[in-house]
N, CA, C, O and CB atoms as a CASP TS submission, in Angstrom:
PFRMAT TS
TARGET T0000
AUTHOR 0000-0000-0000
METHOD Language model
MODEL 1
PARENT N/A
ATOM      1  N   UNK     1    -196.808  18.435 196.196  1.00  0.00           N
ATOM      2  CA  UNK     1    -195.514  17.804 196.071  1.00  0.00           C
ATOM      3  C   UNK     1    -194.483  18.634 196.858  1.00  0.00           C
ATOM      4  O   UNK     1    -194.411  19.836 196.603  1.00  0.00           O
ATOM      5  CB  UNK     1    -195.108  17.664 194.571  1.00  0.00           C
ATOM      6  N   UNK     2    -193.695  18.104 197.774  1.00  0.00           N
ATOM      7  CA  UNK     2    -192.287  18.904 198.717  1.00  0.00           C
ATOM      8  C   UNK     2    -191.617  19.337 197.600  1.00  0.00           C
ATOM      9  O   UNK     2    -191.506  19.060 196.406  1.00  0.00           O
ATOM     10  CB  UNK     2    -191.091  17.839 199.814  1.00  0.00           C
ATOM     11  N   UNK     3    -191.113  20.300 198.608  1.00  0.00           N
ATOM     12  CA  UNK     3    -190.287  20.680 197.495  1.00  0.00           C
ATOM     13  C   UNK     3    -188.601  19.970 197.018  1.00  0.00           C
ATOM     14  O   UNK     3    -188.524  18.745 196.928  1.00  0.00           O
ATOM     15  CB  UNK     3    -190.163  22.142 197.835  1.00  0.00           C
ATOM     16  N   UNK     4    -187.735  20.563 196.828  1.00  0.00           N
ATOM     17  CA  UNK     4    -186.366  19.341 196.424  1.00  0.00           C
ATOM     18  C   UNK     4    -185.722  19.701 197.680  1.00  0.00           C
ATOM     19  O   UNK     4    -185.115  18.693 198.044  1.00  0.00           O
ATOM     20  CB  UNK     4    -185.128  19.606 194.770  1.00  0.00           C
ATOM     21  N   UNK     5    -185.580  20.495 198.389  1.00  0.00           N
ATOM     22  CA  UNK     5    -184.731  21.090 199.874  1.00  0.00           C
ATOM     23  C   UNK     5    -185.730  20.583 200.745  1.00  0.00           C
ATOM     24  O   UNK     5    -185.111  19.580 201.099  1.00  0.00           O
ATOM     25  CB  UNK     5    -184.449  22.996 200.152  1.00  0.00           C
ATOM     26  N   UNK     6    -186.568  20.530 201.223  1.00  0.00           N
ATOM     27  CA  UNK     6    -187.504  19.650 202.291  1.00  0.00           C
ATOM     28  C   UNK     6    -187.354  18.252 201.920  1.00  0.00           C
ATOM     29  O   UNK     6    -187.203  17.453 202.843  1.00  0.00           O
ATOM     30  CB  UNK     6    -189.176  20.014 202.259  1.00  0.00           C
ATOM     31  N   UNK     7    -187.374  17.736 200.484  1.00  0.00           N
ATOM     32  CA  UNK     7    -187.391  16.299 200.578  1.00  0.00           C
ATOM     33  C   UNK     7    -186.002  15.734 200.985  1.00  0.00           C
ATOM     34  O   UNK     7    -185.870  14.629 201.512  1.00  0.00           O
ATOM     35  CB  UNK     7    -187.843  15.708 199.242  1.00  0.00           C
ATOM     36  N   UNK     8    -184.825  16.700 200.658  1.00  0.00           N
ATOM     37  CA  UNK     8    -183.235  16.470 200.955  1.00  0.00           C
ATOM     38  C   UNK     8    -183.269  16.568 202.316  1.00  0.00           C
ATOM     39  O   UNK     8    -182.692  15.632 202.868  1.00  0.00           O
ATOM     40  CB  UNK     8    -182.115  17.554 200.302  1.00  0.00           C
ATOM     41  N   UNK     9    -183.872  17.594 203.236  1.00  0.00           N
ATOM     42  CA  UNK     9    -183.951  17.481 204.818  1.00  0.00           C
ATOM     43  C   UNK     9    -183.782  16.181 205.071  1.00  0.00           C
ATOM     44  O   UNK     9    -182.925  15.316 205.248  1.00  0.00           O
ATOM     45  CB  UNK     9    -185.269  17.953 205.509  1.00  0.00           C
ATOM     46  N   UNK    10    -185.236  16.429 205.006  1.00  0.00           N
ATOM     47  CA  UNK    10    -185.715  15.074 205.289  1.00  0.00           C
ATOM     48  C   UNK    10    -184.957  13.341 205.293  1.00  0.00           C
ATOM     49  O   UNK    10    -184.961  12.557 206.241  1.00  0.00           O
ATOM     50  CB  UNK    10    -186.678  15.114 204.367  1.00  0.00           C
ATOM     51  N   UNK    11    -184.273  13.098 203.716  1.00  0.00           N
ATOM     52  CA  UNK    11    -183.490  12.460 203.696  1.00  0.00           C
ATOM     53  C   UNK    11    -182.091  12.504 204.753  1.00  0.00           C
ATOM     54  O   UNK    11    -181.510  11.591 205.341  1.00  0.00           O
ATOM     55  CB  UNK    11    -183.410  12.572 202.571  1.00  0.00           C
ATOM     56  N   UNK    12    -181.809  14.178 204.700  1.00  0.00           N
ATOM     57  CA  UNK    12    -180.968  14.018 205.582  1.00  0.00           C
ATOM     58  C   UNK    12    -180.893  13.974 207.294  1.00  0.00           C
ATOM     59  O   UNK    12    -179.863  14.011 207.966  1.00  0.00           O
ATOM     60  CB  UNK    12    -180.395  14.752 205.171  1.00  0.00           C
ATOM     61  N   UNK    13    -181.920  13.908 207.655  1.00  0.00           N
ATOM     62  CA  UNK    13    -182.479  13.829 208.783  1.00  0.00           C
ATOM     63  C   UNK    13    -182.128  12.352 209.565  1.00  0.00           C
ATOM     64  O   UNK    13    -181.338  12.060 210.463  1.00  0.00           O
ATOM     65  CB  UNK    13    -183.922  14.097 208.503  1.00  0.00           C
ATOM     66  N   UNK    14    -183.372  11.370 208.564  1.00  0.00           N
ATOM     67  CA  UNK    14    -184.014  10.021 208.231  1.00  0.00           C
ATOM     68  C   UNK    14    -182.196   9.375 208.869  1.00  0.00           C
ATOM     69  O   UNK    14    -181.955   8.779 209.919  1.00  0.00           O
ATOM     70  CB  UNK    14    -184.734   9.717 206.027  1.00  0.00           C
ATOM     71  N   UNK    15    -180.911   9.927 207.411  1.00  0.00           N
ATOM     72  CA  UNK    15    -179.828   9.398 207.709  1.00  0.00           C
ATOM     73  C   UNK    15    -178.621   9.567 209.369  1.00  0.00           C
ATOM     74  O   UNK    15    -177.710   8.928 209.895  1.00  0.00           O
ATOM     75  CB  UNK    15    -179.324   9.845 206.503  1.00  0.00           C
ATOM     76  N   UNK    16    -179.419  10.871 209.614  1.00  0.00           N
ATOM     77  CA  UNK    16    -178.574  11.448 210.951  1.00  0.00           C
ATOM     78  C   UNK    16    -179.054  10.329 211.997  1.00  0.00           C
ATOM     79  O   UNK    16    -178.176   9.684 212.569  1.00  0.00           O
ATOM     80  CB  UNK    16    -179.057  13.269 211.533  1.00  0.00           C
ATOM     81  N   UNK    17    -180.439  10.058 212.283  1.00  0.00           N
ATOM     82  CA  UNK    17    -181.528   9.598 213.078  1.00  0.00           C
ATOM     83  C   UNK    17    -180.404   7.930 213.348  1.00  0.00           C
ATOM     84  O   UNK    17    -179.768   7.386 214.251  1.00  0.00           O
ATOM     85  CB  UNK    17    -183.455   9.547 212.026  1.00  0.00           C
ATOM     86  N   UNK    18    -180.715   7.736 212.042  1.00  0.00           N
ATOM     87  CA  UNK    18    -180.171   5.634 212.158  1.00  0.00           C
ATOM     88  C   UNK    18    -178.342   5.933 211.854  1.00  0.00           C
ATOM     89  O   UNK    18    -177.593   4.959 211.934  1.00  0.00           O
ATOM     90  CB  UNK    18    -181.203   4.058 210.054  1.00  0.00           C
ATOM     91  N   UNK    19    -177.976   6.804 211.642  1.00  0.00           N
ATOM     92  CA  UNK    19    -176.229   6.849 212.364  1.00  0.00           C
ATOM     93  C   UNK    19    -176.336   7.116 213.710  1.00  0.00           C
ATOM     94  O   UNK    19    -175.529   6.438 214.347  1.00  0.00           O
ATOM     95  CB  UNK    19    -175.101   8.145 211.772  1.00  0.00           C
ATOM     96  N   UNK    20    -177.062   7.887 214.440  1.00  0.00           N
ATOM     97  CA  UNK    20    -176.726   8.030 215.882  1.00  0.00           C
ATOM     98  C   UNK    20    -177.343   6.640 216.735  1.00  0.00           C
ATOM     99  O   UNK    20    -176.950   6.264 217.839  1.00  0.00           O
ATOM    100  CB  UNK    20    -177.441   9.547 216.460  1.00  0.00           C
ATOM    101  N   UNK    21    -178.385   6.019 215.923  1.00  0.00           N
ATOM    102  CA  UNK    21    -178.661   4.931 216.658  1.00  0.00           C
ATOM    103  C   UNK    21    -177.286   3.614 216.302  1.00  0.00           C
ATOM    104  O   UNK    21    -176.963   2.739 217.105  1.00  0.00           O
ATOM    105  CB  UNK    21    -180.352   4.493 216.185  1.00  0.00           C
ATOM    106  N   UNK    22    -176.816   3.767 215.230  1.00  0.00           N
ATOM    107  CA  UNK    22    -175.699   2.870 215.572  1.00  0.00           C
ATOM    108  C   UNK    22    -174.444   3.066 216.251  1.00  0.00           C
ATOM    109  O   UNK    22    -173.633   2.290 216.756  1.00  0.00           O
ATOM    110  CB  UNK    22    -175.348   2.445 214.615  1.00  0.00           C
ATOM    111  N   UNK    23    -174.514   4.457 216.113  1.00  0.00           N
ATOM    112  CA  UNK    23    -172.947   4.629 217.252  1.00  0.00           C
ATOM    113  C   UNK    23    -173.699   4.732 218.738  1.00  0.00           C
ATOM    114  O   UNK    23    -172.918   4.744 219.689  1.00  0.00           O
ATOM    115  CB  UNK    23    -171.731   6.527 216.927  1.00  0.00           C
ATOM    116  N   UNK    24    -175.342   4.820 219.102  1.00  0.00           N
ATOM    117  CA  UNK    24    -174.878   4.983 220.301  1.00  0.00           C
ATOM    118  C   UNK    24    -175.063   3.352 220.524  1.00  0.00           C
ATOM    119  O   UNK    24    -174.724   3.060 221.671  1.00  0.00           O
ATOM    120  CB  UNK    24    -175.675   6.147 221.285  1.00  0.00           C
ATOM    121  N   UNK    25    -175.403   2.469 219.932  1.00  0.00           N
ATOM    122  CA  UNK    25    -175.317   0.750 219.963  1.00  0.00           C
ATOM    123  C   UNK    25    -173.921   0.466 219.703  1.00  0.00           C
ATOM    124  O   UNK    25    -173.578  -0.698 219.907  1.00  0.00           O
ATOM    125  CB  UNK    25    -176.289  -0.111 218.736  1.00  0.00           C
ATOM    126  N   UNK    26    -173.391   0.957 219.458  1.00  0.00           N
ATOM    127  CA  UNK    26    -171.430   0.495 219.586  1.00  0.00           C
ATOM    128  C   UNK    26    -171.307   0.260 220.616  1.00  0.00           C
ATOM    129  O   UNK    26    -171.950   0.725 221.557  1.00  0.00           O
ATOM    130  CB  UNK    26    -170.123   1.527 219.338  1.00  0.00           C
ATOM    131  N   UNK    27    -170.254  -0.695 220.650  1.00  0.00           N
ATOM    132  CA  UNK    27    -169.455  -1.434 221.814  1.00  0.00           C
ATOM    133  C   UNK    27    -169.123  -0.572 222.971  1.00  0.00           C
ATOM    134  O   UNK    27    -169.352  -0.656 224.178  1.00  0.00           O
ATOM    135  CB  UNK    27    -168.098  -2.006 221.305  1.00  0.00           C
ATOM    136  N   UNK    28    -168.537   0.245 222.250  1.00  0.00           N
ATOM    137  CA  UNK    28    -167.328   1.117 222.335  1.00  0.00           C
ATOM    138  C   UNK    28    -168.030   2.401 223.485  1.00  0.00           C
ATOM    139  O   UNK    28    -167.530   3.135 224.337  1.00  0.00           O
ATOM    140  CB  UNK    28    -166.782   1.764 220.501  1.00  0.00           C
ATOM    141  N   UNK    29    -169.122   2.229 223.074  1.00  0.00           N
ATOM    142  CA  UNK    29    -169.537   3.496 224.090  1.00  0.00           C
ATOM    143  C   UNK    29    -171.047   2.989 225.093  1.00  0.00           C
ATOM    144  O   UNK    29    -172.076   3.490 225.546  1.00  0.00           O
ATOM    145  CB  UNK    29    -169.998   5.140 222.888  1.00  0.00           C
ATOM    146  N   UNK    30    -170.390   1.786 225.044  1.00  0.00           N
ATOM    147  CA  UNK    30    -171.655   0.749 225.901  1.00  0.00           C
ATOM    148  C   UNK    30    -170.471   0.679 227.598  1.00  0.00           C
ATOM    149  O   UNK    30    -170.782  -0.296 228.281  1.00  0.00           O
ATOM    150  CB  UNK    30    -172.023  -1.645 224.703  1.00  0.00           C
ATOM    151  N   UNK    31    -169.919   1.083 227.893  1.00  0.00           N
ATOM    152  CA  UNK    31    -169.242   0.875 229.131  1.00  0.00           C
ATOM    153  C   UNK    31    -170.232   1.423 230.176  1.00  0.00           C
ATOM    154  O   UNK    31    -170.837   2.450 229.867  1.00  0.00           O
ATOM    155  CB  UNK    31    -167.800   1.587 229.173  1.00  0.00           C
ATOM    156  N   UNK    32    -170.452   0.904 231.284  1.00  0.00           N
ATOM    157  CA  UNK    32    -170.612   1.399 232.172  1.00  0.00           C
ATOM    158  C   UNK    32    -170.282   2.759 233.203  1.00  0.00           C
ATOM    159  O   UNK    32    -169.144   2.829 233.668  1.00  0.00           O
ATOM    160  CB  UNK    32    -170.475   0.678 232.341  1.00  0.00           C
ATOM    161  N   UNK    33    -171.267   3.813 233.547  1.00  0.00           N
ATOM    162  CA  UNK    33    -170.669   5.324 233.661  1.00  0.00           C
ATOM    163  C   UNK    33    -169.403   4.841 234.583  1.00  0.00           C
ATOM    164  O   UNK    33    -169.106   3.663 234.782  1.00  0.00           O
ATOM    165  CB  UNK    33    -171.858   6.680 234.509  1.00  0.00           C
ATOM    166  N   UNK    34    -168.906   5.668 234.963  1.00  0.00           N
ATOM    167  CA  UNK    34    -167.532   5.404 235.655  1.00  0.00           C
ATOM    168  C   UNK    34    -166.375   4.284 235.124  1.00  0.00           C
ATOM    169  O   UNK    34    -165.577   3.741 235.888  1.00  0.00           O
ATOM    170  CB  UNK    34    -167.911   4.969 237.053  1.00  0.00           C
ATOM    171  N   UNK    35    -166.422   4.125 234.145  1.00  0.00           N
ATOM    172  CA  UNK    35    -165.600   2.929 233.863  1.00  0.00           C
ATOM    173  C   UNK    35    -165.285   3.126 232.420  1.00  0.00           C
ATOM    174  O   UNK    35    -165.772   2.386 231.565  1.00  0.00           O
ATOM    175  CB  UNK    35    -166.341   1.504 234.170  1.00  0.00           C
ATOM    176  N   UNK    36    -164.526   4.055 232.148  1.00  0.00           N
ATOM    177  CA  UNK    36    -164.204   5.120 231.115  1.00  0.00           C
ATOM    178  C   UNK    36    -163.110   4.602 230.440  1.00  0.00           C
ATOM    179  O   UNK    36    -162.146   4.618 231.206  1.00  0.00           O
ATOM    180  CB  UNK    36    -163.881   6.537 231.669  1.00  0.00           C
ATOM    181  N   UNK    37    -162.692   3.946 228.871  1.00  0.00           N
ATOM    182  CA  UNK    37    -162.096   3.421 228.753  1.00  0.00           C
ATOM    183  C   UNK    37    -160.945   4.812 227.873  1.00  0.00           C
ATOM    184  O   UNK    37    -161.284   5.842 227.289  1.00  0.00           O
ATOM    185  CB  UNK    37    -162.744   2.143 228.326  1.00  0.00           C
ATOM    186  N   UNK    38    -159.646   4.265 228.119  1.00  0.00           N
ATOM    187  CA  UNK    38    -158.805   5.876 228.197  1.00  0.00           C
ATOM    188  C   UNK    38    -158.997   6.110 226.787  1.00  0.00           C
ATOM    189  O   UNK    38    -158.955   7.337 226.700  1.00  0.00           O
ATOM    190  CB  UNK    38    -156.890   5.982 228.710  1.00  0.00           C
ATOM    191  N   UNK    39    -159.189   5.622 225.595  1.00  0.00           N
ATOM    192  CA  UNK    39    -159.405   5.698 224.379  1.00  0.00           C
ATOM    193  C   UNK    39    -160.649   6.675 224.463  1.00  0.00           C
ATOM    194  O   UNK    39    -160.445   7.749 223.897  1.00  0.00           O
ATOM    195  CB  UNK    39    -159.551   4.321 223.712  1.00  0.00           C
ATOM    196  N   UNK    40    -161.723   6.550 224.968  1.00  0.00           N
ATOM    197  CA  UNK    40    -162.889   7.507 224.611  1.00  0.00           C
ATOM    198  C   UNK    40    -162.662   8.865 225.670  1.00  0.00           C
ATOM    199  O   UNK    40    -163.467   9.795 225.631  1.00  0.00           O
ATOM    200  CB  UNK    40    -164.548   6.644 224.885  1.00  0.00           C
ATOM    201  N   UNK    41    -161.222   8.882 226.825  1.00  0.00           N
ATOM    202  CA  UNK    41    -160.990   9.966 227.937  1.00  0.00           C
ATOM    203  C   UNK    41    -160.417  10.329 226.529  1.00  0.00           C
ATOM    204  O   UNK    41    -161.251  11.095 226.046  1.00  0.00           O
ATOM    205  CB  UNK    41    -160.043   9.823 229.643  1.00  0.00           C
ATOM    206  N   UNK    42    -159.656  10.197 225.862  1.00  0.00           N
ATOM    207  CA  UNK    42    -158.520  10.826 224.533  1.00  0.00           C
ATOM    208  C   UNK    42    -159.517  11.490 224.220  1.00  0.00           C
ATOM    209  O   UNK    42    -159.888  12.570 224.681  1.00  0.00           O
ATOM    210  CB  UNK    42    -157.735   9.843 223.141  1.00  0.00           C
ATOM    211  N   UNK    43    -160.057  10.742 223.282  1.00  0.00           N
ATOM    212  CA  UNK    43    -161.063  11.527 222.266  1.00  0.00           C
ATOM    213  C   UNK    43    -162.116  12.229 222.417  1.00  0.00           C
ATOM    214  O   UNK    43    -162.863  12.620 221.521  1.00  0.00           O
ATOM    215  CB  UNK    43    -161.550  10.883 221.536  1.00  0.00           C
ATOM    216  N   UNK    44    -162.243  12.471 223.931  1.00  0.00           N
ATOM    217  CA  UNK    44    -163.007  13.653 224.494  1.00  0.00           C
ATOM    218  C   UNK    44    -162.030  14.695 224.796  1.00  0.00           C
ATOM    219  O   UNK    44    -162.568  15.802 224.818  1.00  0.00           O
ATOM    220  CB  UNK    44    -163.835  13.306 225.787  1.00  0.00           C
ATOM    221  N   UNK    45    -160.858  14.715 225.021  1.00  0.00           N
ATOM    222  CA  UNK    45    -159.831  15.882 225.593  1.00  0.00           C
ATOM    223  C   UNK    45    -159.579  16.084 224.016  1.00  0.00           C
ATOM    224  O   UNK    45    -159.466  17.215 223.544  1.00  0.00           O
ATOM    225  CB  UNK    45    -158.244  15.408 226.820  1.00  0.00           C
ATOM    226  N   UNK    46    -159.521  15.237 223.443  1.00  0.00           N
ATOM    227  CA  UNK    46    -158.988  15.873 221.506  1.00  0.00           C
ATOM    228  C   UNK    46    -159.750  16.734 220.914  1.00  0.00           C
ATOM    229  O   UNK    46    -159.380  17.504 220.027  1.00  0.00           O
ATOM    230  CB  UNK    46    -159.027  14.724 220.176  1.00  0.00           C
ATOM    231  N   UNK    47    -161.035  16.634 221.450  1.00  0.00           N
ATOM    232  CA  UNK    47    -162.255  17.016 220.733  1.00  0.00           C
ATOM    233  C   UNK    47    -162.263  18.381 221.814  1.00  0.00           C
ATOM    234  O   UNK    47    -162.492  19.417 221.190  1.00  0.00           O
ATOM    235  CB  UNK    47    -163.754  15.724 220.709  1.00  0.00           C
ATOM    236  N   UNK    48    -162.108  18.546 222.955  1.00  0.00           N
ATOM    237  CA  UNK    48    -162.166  19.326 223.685  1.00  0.00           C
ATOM    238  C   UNK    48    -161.495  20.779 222.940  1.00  0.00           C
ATOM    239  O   UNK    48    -161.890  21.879 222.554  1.00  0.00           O
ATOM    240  CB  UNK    48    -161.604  18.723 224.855  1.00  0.00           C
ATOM    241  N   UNK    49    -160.070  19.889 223.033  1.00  0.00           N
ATOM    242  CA  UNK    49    -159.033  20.676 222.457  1.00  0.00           C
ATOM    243  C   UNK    49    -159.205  21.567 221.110  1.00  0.00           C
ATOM    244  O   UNK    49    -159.091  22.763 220.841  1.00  0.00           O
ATOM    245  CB  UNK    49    -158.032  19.770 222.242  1.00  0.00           C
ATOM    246  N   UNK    50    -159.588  20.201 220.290  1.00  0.00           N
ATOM    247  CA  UNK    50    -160.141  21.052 218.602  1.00  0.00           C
ATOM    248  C   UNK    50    -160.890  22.103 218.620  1.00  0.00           C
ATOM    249  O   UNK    50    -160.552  22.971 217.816  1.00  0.00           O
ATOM    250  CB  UNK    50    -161.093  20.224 217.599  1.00  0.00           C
ATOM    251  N   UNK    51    -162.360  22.462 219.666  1.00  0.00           N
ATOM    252  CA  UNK    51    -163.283  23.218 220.052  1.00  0.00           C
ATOM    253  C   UNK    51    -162.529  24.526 220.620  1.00  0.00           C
ATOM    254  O   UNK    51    -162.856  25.604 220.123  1.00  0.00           O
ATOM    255  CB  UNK    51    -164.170  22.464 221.000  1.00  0.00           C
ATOM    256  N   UNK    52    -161.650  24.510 221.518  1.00  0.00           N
ATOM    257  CA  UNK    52    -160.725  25.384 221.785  1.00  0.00           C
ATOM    258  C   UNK    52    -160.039  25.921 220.845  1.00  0.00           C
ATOM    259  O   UNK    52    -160.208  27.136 220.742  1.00  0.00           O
ATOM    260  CB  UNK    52    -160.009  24.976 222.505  1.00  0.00           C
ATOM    261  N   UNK    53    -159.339  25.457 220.139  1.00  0.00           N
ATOM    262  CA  UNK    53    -158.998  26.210 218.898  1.00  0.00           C
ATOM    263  C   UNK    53    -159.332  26.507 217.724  1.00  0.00           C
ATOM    264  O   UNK    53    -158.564  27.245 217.108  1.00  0.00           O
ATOM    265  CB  UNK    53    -158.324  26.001 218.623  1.00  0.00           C
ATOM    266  N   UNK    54    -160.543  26.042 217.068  1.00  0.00           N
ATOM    267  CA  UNK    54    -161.695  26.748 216.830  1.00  0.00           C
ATOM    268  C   UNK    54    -162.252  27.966 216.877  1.00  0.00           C
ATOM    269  O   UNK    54    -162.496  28.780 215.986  1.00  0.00           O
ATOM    270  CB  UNK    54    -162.237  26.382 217.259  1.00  0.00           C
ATOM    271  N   UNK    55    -162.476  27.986 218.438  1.00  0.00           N
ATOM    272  CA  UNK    55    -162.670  29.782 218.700  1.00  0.00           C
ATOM    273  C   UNK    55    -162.099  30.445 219.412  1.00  0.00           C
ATOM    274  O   UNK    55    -162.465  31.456 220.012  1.00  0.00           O
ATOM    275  CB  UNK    55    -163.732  30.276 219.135  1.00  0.00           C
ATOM    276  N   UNK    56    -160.885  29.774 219.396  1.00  0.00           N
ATOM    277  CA  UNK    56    -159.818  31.274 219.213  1.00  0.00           C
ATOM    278  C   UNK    56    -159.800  32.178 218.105  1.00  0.00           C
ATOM    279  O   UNK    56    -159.036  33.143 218.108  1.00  0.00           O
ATOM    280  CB  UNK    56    -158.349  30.949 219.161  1.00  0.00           C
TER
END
C-alpha cells in the first residue's frame, strides 16, 4: 500500500498534468507565434517584473 505523501503526489501531479492541458488549449494562448496579443506582452513583462523583485 503507498504511502499518504506518494498517494498526495501523485494526486497532485494527475491535477498539475490536466490544468496545463487546459490552459495550454485556451484561446488565449492559441495565437499564432508573432502575433502577440498585448494582453499576454503585459502579463509576461508583469511576471517578468514580479521575478525581479523577488530576488532582490
Amino acid at each position: 500500500m503507498p504511502s499518504p505523501h506518494l498517494a498526495r503526489a501523485t494526486e497532485l501531479r494527475r491535477r498539475l498534468l490536466a490544468l496545463s492541458a487546459r490552459i495550454h488549449g485556451h484561446p488565449f494562448w492559441a495565437t499564432p507565434p508573432g502575433r502577440t496579443p498585448a494582453a499576454r506582452v503585459e502579463l509576461r513583462q508583469r511576471t517578468a517584473a514580479d521575478r525581479t523583485q523577488v530576488a532582490a
